[in-house]
N, C-alpha and C positions, 0 to 999 in steps of 0.2 A: 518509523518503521515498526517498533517494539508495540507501541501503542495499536496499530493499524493490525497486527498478528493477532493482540490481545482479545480488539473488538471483535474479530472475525474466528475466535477460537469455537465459542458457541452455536453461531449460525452453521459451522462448518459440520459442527460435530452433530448436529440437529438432522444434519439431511444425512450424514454417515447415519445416524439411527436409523432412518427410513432408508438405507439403502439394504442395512442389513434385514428389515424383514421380506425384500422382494428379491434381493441377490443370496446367490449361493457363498457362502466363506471356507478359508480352507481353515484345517483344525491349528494350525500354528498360531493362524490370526485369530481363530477364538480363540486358545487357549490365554494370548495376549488380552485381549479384548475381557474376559472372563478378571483375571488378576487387576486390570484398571478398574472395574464394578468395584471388587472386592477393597481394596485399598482406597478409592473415589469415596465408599461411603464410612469408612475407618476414618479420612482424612476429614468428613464433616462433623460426627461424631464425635470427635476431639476439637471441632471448633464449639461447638456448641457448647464444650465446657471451659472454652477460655473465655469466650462471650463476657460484657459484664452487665449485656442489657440485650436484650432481643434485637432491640433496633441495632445493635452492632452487624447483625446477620441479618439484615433485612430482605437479601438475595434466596435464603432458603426457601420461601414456598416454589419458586419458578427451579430451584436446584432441584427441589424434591420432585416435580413433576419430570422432570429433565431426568433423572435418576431412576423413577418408575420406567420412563417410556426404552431409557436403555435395558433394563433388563430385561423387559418384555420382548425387545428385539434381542435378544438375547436366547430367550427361551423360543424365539420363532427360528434362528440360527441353528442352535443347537437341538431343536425338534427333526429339522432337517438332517441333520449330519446322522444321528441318532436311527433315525428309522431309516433313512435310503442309506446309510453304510455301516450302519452298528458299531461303528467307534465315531465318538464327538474331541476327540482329543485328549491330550496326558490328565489335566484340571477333572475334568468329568470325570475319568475314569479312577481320577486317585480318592477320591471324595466317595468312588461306588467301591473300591477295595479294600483303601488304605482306612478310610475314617470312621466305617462303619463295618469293618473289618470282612468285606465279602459276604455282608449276611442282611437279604432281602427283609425279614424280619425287623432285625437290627435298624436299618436304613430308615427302613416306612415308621419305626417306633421312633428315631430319632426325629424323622424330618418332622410327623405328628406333634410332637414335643413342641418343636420350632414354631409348627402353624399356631398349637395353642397359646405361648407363649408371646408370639407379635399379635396376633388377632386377638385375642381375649383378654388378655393384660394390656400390653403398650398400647397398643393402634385403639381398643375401644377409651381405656383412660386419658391420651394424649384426645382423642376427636371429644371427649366431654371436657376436658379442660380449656382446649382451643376453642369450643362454641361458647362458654360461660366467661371465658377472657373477651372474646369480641362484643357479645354484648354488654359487659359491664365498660369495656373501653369506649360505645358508642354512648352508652347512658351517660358518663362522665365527661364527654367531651362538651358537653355547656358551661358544664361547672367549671371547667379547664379554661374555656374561653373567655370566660366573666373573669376568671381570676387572673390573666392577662392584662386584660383590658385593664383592670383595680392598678397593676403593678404601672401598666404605663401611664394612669394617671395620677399616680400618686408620684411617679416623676423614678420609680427605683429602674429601668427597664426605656430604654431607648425606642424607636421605630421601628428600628431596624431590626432587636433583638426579639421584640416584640412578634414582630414576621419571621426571623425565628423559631419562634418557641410555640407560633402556631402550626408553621409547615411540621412542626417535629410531632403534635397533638395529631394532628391529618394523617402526618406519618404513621403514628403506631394504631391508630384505627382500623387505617386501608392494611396495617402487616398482621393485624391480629384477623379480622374479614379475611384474608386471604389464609392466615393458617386454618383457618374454621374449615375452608373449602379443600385446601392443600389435603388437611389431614384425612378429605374422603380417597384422596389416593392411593394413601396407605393402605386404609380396608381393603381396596377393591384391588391394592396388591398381593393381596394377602390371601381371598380369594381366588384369583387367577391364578393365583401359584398352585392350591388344589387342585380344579379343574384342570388346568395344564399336565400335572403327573397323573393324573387319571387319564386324559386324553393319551400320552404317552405310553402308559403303561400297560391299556387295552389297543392302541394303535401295533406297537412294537411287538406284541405275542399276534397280532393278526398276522402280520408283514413278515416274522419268524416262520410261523405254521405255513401259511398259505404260499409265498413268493420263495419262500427259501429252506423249502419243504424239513423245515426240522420238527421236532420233536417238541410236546408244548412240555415238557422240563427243561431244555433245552433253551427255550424259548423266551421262556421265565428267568431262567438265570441269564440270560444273554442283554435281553432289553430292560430287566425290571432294575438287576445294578445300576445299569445305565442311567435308567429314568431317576430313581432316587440321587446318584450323583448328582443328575442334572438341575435336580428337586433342591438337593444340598447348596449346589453351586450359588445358586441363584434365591434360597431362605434367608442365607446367612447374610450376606448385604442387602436384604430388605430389611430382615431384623436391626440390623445397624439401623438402617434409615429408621426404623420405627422408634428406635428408642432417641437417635438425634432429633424426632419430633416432640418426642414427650421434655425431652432436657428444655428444648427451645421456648416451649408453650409454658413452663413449669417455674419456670428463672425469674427472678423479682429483680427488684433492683439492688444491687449490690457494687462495692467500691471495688472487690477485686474478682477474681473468675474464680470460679466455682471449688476446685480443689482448694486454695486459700481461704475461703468461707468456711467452707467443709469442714478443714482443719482447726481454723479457729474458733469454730459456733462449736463444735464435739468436743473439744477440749477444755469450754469454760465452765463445766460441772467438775470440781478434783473428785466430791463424794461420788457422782455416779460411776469414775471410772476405775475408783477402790471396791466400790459394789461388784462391780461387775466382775473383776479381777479376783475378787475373792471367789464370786459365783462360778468362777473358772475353775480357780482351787480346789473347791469342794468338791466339783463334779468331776476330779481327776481320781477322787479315791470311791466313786461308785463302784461297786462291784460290776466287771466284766464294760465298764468304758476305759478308754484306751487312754493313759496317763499323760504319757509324752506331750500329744499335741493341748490338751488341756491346761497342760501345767504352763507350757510354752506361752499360750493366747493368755493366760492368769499373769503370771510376771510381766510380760510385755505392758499389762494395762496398768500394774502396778508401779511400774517405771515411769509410764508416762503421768502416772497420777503424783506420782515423788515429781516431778519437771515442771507441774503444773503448780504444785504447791511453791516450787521454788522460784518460779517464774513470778509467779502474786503477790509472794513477800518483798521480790526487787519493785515490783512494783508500789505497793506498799510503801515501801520503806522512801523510794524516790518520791512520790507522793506528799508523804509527811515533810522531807527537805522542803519540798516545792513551798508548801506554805509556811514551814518555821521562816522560811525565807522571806515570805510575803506580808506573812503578819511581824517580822521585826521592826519593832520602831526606831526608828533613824532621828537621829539628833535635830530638832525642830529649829531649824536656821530661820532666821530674818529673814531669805527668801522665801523659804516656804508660808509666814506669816504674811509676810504683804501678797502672795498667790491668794493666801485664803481668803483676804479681804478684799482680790479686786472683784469689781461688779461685773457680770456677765453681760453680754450685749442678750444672749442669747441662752436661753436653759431648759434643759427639760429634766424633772426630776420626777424619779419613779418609785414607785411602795415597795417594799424590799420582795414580795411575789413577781413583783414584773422585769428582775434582771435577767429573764431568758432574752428579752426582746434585743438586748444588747450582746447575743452570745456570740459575737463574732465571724460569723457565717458568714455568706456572700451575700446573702440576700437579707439582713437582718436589720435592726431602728440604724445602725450606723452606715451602712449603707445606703439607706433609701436618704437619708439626711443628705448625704454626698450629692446622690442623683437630684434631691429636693433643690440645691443652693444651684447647682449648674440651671434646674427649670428656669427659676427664678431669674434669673441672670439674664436669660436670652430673653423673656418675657417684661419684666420692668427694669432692665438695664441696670441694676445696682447690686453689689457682689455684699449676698449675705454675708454676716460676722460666723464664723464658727461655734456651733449647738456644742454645750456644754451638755452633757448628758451624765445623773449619777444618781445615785438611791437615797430614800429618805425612810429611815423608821420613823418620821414624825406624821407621816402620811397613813391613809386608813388602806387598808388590803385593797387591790385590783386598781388602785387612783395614781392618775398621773395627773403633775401641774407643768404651764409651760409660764415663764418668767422671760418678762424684757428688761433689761435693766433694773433687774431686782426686783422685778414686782411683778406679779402674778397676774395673769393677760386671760388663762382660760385654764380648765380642769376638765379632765374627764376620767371615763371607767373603761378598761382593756382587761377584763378577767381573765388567767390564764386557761387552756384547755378549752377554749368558746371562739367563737366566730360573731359577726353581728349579723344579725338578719334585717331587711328593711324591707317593710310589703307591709298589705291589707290582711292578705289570710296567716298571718299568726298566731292564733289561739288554739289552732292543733298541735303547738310543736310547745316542748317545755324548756323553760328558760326565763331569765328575767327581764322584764320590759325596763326600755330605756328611751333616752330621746337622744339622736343623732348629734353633736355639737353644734355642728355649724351649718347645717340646712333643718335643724331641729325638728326632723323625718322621726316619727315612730319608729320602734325598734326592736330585735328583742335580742340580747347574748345566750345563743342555743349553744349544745355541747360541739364541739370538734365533729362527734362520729356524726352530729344530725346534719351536717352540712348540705350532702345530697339532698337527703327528704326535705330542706328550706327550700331546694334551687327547685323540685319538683313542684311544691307547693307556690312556687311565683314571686321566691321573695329575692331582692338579690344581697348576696351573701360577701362579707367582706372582713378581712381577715384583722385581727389586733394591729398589729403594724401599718397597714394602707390606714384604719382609722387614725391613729395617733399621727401619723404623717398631715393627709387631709386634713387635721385641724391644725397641725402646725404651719401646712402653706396656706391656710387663710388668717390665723394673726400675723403671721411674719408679712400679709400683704396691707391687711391691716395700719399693721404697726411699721410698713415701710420708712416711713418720713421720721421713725423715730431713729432707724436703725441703720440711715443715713449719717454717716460720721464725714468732720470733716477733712479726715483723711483717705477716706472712701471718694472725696471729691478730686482731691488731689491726683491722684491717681487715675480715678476717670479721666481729668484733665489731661495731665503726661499723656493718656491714650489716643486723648483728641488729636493733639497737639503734635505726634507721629502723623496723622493722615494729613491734619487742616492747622498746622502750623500759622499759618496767616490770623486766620479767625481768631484764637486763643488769645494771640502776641495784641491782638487787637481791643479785647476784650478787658484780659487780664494781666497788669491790677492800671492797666489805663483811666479805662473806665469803670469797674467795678473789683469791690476783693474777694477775695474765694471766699471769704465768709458770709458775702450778699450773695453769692453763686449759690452756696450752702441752703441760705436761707429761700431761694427762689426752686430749686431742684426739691426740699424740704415740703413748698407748697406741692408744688406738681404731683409727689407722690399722694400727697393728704388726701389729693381728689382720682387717686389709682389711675392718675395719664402716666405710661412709661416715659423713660427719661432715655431711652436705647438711643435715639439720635441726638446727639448731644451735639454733633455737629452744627445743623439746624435750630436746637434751642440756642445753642451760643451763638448766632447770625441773629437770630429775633433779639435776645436780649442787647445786642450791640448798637443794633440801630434804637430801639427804647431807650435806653441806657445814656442815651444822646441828649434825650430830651428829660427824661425824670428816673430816678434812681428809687421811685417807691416800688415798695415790694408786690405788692397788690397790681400796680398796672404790669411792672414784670412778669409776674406768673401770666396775664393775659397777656401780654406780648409774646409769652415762649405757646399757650395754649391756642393763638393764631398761626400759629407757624405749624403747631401741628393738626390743624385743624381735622382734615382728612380719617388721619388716626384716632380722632378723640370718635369721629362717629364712625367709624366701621363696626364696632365693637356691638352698636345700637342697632345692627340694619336688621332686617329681614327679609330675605327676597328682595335686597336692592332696594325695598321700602325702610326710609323713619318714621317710624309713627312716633308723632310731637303729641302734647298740650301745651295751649298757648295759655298766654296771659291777655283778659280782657284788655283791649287797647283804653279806654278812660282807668280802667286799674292800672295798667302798667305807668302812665303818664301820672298818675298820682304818687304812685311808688318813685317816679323817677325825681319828682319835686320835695319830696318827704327824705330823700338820700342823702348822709351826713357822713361826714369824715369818724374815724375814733381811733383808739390807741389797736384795735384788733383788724382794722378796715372798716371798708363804710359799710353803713345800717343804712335798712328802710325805719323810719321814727315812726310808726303806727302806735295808735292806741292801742289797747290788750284786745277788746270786743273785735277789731276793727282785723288785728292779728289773728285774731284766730277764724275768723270768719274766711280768712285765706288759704290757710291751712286745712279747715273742714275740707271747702271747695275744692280744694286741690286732694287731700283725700280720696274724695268720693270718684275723681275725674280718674284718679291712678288705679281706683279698685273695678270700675268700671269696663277699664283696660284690659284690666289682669284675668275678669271674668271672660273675659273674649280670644284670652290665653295670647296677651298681648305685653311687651315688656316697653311701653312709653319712655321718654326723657320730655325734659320740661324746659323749652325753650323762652326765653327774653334777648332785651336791650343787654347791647355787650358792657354800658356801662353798670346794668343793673345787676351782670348775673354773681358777680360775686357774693354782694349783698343777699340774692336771694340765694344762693344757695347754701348758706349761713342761719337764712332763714329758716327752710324748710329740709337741710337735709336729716335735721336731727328727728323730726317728727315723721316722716318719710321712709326709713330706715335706709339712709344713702341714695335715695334718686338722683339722675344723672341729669344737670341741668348745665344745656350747654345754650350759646349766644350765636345770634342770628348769622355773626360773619363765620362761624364754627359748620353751622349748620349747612350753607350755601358752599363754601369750602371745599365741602364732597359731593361724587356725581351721584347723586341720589336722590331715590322719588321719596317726594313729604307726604306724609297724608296726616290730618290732623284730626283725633280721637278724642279729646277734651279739650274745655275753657274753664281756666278757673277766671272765679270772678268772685268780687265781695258786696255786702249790700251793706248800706248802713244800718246798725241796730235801731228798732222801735223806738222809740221812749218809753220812760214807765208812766 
């Protein structure tokens, strides 16, 4: 019921507006209806400055129009009352008597004051702020939505928050667009309010003189109070609205509302508020200025500039504890010594300039790390070790390293106060050129404030943090098989073993021990197949496992089982585009295949080797120029062999085996053959 009053307060009160400018009202109900205007726009007014972000108030431009159109039925009301009976009620008339003390002069200089005041100050400075806010909000809104997207692929920022945080960008667009337009209301209230006591005021001395044969002295004083009353009545709560326009458009972001700001941004000068205070002082003993309030407005600042001083010193002084605190050295325990010496699964160390990226924020490097290890998780199914993160003065300014198990995997540069740019047209913008880590894309670190002018210029623009992250989710995928522990297995296991109890009991240590488990989930990642359905790899490996317990046909028994999943990843449009291998080459290869201590080899000559490799080169680049992304298909018992062979020269090509391939419902079409010849003689 509360709810259904609520919705129906506005719509009700919408057609009460348009009643009052076609019906007659008696002066009681104006005089009511006068005091809710006045108090409606006192009451917005004061939200405006609790607000702590515009979008708090997002309802004000439809309030403001809602506001305008009541007092204009307002003045069509009280136009009524005014001329057909020359009193408009107690509100009217107190405002023509009391507040301008009976005196036409008085009134018209006052209400003038009022018009210049909203119209020429508030209403023109609020309608240039609200058009220069909306356009710069629309201009920004790419650069809002790139940096989005950055967040949720660098993993710090979810889906869902993601849609979020863009309806909230949509959001302040369409509320800054709409004050841009709102605030031509104001004007044209402003406006109307002239013409309206000019219509009134030559109306009301005709309707005196002519209908109600008075006297045009008479006449004047009868209808002109009036009309200024009504001038008054109805300035003073548009001025409100004018100025709750300019607060609304004005307001940046801030953590608390605006008197709190107020008070603490004015108060963190002690020197300005002794200057001033003093300036007070002096100006109390000019000759013929008034001492009292001088002296009064001087001490007052000077008190608060003593509060302020003593406010700084507690500060200060807690300050200094905070670190005597932090810098005292604590008796160096055996614990702490064997902490320092154990090896990190995981590290990332930063140049003593890059400890902002660690400042504890929501959104900051320990964060995105969080969000990073959960991507990860759902994605290759293995629960990262926890990212050591800590500063090095041995490192060169703006360089961060990341460390696997002690040893240094990759490096890059995250200058402070810089963004990275990536694009073609960069040589307008100033900054230094770099090369992207890990898709090693041109690049250049422009300043913070150039951000916009990169996104302008077509470059796309990506902040210190999303970079150092992105290159950490590519060695941590990398380096998966390394950061595979085998108590990372164990625990997978236990998780299995809640759903598919059967399977595990079956599995392990029957037929196989967690440390061949180890070593078989260890390959899988090598070749970046996830390991998420462990259920299914432990059924593949069970039935293998029956028959041979080598590690190598393992991995190809868990990578039939997932067959499906190893090429999804390959498709496009439902298409694999393969290269094969020439059938007398593959048959040659398959004869040439030899066991060894790493798995089996193809035993080619060198000439004979590379002439494979060329071919298969030239067959990949071919591809790529046709902006095509191949995998390179063989004999299932070949492909390990050849992928040993050729992934190293290849830079990781995805070479998957015929039962892999047939596996999934998808269309082949096949883009290259490698093949090899034999070398001339000399």
């Amino acid at each position: 019921m509360k709810k259904t009053l609520t919705a129906l307060a506005v719509p009700v009160g919408v057609v009460g507006i348009i009643m009052l400018l076609v019906v007659p009202v008696a002066t009681w109900l104006l005089d009511l209806l006068i005091t809710v205007n006045i108090l409606f726009a006192l009451v917005i007014l004061l939200t405006t400055m609790f607000v702590r972000k515009p979008l708090d108030f997002s309802i004000f431009p439809s309030l403001l129009l809602v506001a305008t159109l009541f007092r204009l039925g307002l003045n069509v009301a009280s136009t009524r009352l005014v001329l057909g009976d020359g009193y408009a009620g107690q509100v009217i008339a107190a405002f023509g008597h009391v507040a301008v003390g009976g005196s036409l002069i008085i009134g018209a200089v006052v209400f003038l004051i009022l018009v210049v005041i909203q119209f020429v100050v508030v209403t023109k400075g609020a309608e240039r702020v609200a058009e220069v806010g909306a356009r710069f909000t629309l201009d920004a809104m790419p650069g809002k939505q790139m940096a989005i997207d950055a967040d949720l692929n660098s993993g710090l920022i979810t889906e869902q928050e993601a849609r979020a945080r863009r309806a909230e960008v949509s959001a302040e667009a369409d509320f800054y667009g709409a004050m841009d337009g709102a605030s031509k209301f104001v004007k044209g209230d402003a406006i109307a309010g002239i013409i309206i006591i000019i219509i009134n005021l030559v109306g009301g001395i005709a309707i005196g003189m002519l209908q109600h044969g008075q006297s045009i002295e008479d006449a004047i004083s009868t209808y002109s109070l009036l009309t200024i009353g009504d001038g008054l009545v109805t300035q003073v709560p548009a001025l409100l609205m004018a100025v709750s326009t300019g607060m609304i458009v004005t307001r940046s972001g801030a953590d608390s509302d605006m008197g709190s700001t107020a008070s603490a941004q004015l108060a963190q000068s002690r020197l300005a508020l002794m200057i001033a205070g003093g300036a007070a002082i002096a100006m109390a003993f000019i000759p013929g200025m008034p001492v009292i309030p001088f002296l009064l407005v001087g001490v007052t600042l000077l008190v608060v500039a003593a509060r302020v001083k003593a406010a700084q010193k507690a500060k200060d002084a807690a300050a200094v504890a905070e670190a005597a605190a932090a810098n005292a050295a604590p008796a160096e325990s055996t614990e702490d010594l064997v902490e320092q010496m154990r090896v990190h699964a995981l590290e990332i160390q930063l140049a003593a300039d890059l400890v902002d990226l660690v400042s504890g924020v929501s959104d900051d490097l320990l964060a995105r790390v969080r969000s990073l290890r959960r991507r990860i998780a759902m994605e290759l199914g293995i629960v990262v070790p926890p990212v050591r993160t800590r500063d090095s003065i041995d490192l060169p300014p703006s360089t961060y390293v990341i460390r696997v198990a002690g040893v240094e995997v990759g490096r890059g540069m995250a200058p402070a106060g810089r963004v990275l740019a990536l694009g073609d047209s960069l040589d307008s913008l100033p900054g230094t050129p770099t090369v992207e880590p890990v898709f090693g894309l041109a690049g250049k670190w422009v300043p913070a404030e150039m951000r916009h002018s990169a996104e302008l210029a077509g470059a796309t623009v990506i902040d210190r943090g999303s970079v150092v992250i992105t290159h950490l989710s590519s060695l941590i995928t990398d380096n998966a098989a390394r950061l595979l522990s085998r108590e990372d297995v164990r625990v997978l296991t236990e998780g299995v073993k809640q759903i598919s109890p059967a399977v595990v009991d079956e599995l392990i240590p029957n037929l196989l021990t967690l440390a061949e488990v180890h070593r078989v989930l260890q390959g899988l990642l090598a070749e970046r197949v996830p390991i998420n359905d462990l259920a299914r790899i432990y059924e593949a490996l069970s039935l293998r496992a029956r028959v041979s317990t080598d590690p190598e046909g393992l991995v190809e028994a868990a990578r039939q089982a997932l067959g499906p999943a190893l090429v999804a990843p390959h498709l496009d449009d439902r298409t694999l585009r393969v290269i094969m291998i020439d059938p007398p080459l593959e048959q040659s290869m398959l004869e040439s295949l030899r066991p060894s201590e790493i798995g089996t080899q193809v035993l080619f000559d060198a000439n004979r080797l590379e002439a494979v490799v060329n071919s298969l080169r030239l067959a990949v680049q071919a591809a790529e120029v046709r902006g095509w992304a191949p995998v390179l298909v063989c004999a299932p018992a070949l492909r390990p062999a050849v992928r040993r062979l050729v992934a190293p020269q290849t830079g990781g090509l995805p070479v998957l085996s015929y039962s892999e391939v047939t596996s999934a419902d998808a269309a082949i079409e096949t883009v290259g053959v490698v093949r090899a010849f034999d070398p001339i003689p000399a």
